[in-house]
C-alpha positions as CSV (number, residue, x, y, z in Angstrom):
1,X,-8.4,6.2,-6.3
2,X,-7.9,2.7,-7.7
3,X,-6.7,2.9,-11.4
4,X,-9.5,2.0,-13.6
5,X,-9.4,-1.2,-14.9
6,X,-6.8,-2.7,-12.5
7,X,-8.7,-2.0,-9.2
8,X,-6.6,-4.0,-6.2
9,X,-10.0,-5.1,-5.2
10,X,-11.7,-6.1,-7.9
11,X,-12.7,-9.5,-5.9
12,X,-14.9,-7.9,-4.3
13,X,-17.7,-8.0,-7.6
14,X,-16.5,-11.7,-8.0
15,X,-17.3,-12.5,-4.0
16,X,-20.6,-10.6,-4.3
17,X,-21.4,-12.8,-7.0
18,X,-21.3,-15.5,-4.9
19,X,-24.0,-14.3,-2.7
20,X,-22.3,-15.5,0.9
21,X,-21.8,-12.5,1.8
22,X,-17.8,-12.8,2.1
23,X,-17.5,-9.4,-0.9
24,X,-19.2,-7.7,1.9
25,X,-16.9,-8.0,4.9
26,X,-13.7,-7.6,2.1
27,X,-15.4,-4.3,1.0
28,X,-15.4,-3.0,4.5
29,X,-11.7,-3.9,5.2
30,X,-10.7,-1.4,2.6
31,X,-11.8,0.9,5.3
32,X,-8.6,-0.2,7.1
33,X,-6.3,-0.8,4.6
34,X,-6.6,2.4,2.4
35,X,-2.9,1.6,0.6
36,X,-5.2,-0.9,-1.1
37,X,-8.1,0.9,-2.4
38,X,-5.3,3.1,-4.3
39,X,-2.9,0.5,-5.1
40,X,-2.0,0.1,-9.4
41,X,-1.9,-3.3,-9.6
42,X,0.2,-5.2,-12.3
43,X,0.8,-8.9,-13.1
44,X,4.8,-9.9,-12.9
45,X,6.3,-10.8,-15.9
46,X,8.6,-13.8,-14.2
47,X,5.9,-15.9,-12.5
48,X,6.4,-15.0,-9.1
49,X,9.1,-12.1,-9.4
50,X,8.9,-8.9,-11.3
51,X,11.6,-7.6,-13.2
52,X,12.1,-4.0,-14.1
53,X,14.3,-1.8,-15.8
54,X,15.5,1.5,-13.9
55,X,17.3,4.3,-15.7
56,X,20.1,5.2,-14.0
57,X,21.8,7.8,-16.2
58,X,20.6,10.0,-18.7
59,X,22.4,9.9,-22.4
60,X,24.5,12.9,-23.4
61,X,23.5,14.9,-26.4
62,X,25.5,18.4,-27.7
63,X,24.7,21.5,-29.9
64,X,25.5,20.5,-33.9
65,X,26.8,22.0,-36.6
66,X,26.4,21.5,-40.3
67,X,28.8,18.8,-41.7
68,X,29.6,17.6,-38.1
69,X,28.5,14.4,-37.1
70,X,26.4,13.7,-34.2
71,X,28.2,11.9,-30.9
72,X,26.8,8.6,-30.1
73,X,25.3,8.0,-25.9
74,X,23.0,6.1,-24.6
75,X,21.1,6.0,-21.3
76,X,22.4,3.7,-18.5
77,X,20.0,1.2,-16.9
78,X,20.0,-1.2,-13.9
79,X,17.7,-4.5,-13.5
80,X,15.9,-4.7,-10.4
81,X,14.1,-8.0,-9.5
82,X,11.1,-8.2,-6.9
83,X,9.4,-10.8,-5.5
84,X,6.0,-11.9,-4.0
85,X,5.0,-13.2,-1.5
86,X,1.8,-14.8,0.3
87,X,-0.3,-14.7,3.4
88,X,-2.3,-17.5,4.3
89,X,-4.8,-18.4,7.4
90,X,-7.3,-21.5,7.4
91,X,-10.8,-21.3,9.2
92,X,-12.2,-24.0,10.7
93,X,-16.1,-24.8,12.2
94,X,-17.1,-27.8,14.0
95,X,-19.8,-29.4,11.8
96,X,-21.6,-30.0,15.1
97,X,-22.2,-26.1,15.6
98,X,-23.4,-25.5,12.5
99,X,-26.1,-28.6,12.7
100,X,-27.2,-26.9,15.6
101,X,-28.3,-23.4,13.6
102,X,-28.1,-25.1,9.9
103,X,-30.2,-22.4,8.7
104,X,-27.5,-20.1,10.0
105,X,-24.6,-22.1,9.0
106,X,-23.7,-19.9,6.5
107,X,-23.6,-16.8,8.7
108,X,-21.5,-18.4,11.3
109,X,-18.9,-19.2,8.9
110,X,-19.0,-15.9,7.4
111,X,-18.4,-14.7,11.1
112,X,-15.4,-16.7,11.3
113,X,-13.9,-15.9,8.1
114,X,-14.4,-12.0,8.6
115,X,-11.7,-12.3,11.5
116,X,-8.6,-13.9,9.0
117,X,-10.3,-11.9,6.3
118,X,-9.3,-8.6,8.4
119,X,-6.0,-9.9,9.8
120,X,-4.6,-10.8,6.2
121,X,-5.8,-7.4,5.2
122,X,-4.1,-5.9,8.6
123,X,-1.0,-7.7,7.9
124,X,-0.8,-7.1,3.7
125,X,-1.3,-3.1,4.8
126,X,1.6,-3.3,7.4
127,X,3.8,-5.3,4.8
128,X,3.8,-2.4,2.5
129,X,5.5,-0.2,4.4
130,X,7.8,-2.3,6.8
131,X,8.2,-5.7,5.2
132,X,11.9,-6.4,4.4
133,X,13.4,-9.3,2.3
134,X,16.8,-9.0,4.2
135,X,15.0,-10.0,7.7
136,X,12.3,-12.1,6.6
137,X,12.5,-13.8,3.0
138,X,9.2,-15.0,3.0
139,X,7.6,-11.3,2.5
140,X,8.0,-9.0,-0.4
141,X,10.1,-5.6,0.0
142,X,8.2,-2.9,1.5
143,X,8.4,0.8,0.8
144,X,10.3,2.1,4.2
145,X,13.8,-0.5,3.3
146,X,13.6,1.4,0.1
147,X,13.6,5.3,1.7
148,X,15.6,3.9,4.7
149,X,18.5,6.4,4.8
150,X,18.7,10.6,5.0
151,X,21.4,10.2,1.9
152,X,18.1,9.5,-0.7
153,X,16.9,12.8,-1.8
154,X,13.3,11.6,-0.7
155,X,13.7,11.2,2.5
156,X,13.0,14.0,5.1
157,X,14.1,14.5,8.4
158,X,11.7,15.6,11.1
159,X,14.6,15.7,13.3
160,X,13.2,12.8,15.7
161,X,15.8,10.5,17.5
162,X,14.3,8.6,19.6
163,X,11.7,5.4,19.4
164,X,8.7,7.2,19.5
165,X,8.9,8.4,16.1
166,X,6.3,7.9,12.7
167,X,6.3,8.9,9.2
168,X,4.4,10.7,6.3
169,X,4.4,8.8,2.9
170,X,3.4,10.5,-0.4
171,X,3.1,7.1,-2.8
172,X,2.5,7.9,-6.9
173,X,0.9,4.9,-8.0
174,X,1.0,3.7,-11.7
175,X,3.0,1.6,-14.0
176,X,5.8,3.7,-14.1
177,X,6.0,5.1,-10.5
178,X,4.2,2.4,-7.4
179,X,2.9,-0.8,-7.9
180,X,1.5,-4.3,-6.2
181,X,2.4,-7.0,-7.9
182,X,0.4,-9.8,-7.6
183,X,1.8,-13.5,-9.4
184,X,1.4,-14.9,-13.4
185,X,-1.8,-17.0,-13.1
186,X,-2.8,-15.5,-9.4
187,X,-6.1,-13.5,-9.0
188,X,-5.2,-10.1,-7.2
189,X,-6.9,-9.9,-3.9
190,X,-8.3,-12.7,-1.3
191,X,-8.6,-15.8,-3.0
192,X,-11.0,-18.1,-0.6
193,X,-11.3,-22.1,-1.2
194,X,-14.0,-23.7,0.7
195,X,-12.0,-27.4,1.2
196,X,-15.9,-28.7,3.0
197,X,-15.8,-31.4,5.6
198,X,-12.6,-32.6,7.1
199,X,-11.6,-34.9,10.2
200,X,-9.5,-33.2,12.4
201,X,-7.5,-33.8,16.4
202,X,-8.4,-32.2,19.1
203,X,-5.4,-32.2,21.9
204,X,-6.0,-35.1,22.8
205,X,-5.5,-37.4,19.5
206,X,-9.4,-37.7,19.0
207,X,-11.2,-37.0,15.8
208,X,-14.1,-34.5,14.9
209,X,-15.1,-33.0,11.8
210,X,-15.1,-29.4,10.9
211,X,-15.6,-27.2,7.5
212,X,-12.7,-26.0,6.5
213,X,-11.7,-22.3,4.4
214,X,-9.0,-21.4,3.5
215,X,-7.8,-17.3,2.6
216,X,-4.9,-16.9,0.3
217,X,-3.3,-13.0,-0.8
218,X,-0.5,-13.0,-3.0
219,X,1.3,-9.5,-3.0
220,X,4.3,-7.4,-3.8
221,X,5.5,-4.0,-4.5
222,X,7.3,-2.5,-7.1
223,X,9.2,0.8,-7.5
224,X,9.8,1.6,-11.2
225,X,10.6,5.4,-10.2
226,X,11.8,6.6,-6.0
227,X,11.7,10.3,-7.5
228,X,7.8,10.0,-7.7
229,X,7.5,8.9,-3.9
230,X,8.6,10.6,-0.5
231,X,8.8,9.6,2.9
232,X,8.9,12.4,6.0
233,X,10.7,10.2,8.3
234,X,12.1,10.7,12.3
235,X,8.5,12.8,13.0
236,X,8.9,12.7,16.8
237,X,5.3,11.8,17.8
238,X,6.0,13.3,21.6
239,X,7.1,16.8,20.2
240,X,4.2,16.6,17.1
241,X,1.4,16.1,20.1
242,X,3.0,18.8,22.4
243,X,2.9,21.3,19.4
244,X,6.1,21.7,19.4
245,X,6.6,20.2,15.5
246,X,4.9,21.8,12.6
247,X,3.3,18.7,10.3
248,X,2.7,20.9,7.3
249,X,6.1,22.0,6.9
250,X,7.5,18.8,6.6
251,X,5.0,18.0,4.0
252,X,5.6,20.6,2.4
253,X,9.4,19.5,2.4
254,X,8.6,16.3,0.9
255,X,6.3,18.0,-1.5
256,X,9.0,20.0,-3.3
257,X,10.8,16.5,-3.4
258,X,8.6,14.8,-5.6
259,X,9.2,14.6,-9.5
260,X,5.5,14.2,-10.0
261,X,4.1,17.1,-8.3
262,X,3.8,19.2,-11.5
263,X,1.7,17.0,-13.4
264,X,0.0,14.3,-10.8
265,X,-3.4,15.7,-12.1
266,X,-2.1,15.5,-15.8
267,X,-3.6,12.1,-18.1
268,X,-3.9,13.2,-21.9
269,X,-4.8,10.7,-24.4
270,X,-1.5,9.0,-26.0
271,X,1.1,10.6,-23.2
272,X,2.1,8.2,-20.1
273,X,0.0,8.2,-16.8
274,X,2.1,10.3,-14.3
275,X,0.5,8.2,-11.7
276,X,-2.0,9.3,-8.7
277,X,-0.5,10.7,-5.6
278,X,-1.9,10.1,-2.7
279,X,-0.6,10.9,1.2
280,X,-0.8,8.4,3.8
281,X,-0.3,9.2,7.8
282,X,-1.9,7.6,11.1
283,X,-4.3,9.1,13.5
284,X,-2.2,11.0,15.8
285,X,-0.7,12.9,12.7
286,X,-3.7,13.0,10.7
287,X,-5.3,15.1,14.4
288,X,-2.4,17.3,14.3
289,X,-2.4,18.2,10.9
290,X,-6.2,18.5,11.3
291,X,-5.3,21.1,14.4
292,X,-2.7,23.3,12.3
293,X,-6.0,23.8,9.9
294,X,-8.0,24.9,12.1
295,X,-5.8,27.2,14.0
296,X,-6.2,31.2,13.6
297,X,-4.8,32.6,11.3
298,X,-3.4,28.8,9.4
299,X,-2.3,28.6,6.2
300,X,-2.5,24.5,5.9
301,X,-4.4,23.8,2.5
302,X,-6.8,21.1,3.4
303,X,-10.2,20.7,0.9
304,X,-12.8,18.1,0.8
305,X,-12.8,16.4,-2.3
306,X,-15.0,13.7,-3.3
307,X,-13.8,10.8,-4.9
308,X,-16.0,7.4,-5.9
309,X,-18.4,8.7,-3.6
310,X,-15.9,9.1,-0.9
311,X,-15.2,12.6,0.7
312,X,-11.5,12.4,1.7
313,X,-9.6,15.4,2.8
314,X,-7.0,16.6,0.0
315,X,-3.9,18.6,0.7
316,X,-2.8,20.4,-2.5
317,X,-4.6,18.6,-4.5
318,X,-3.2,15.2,-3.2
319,X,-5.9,13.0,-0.7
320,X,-4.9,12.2,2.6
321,X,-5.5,8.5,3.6
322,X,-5.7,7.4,7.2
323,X,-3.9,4.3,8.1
324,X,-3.0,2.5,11.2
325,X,-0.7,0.3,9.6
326,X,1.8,3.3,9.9
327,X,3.5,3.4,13.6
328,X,4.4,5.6,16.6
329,X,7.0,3.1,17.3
330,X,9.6,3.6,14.4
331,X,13.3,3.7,14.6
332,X,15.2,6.5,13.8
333,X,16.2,6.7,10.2
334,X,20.3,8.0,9.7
């Protein structure tokens, strides 16, 4: 469900260009990193920061009356700034391996370039949700410091207190709800620079020679709108798997939560894109949701839907993405 014309992974028809095969192993990653495959993507507008103008109060208006004048308001608005950042990882072959195959020279480096090709992916996916500028200013600000306290209005409790606990995420992306942001001047996706033959060390001082790649993904995220997103937080994974916690009726919580519900399947010529909603859980939730379906007697409204050739299970409406990126692990949110 990748907005038209600003497709996160629109590298992937540059790459297969290339013929080396490398579109092919960054197509299969969206597999894993489904947060991608949806993302809106848009280009900041302060090189490598995005600014962004967030209404904060609405202007006042009042019944009129003929010869009264009308009473002057405005709306109130805050600036939020947010950054980028980049992941990086450098593959290296020794030249003498690939004399020994050279007509598989190419395959072997696209072996070794499928592994940081996955783990930048891996990493990107689990930045999105956890990464936090306050703990680690090299990373961009991830959705769960945003919806990190019970006082937001989109933030549900699934009454969890321990450390074994996970979340549901319903994100809305478009330009004025959820974003990536990806730098002035910076392709969006992997950007891969083969550097050829360089002398290297081993651990012992001496030189060899090895073809070097290097993977570069420059990210962010942007929230022009938190109404449009929701996060069921504190889902005690323990008491979800023992059947004693209902996933549905949480969801159905966070559902009544968000602004966009009434119009996410709404996109008339000349009006503003309300944005795509899409709901994002791991395995263990995605099984137990799965399970409430499929009881006797259930009431859980889950469809196939197809969508670019994908069937993905929807719940009202909305698809359901499948991410391990989201863990059992989480803290509890106050």
């Amino acid at each position: 469900m990748a907005i038209l014309g600003n497709s996160y992974w629109d590298l992937i028809s540059v790459l297969n260009a290339g013929g080396d095969g490398i579109g092919d192993v960054v197509e299969a990653l969206t597999q894993l990193t489904p947060f991608m495959k949806d993302a809106n993507v848009i280009t900041c507008n302060k090189g490598a920061k995005h600014a962004s103008s967030i209404r904060t109060g609405l202007p006042s208006v009042s019944w009129g009356a003929l010869y009264q004048g009308i009473a002057q308001s405005k709306g109130a608005y805050t600036q939020v700034e947010d950054t980028t950042g980049f992941i990086e990882g450098m593959s290296a072959v020794d030249t003498r391996l690939l004399k020994l195959k050279p007509d598989q020279a190419a395959k072997l480096r696209l072996m070794e370039a499928g592994g940081f090709l996955e783990i930048i992916a891996q990493t990107l996916e689990s930045a999105v949700f956890y990464s936090n500028v306050n703990i680690n200013g090299k990373q961009f600000h991830g959705l769960a410091p945003r919806y990190n306290s019970l006082a937001n209005n989109n933030v549900i409790d699934g009454a969890g207190s321990g450390s074994d606990n996970t979340s549901i995420w319903f994100v809305t992306h478009g330009d004025g709800q959820t974003s990536m942001l990806t730098p002035e001047n910076i392709p969006a996706g992997v950007v891969r620079e083969d550097k050829g033959e360089q002398r290297v060390t081993d651990a012992n001082g001496d030189p060899y020679y090895v073809k070097e790649e290097i993977f570069t993904q420059h990210a962010g995220v942007t929230v022009k709108d938190w109404r449009f997103n929701a996060r069921v937080a504190n889902i005690d994974v323990s008491e979800v798997i023992a059947g004693n916690v209902g996933v549905n009726a949480l969801m159905r919580k966070a559902y009544y939560k968000l602004q966009g519900r009434r119009s996410y399947k709404m996109e008339k010529p000349g009006e503003m894109s309300p944005g795509r909603t899409v709901i994002y859980m791991n395995s263990t939730m995605m099984e137990a949701l799965d399970a409430e379906s499929t009881a006797t007697g259930s009431a859980v409204r889950l469809r196939p839907m197809e969508i670019q050739g994908e069937e993905v299970l929807t719940w009202r409406g909305m698809p359901i993405r499948e991410t391990d990126a989201l863990l059992n692990t989480e803290t509890a949110v106050a």
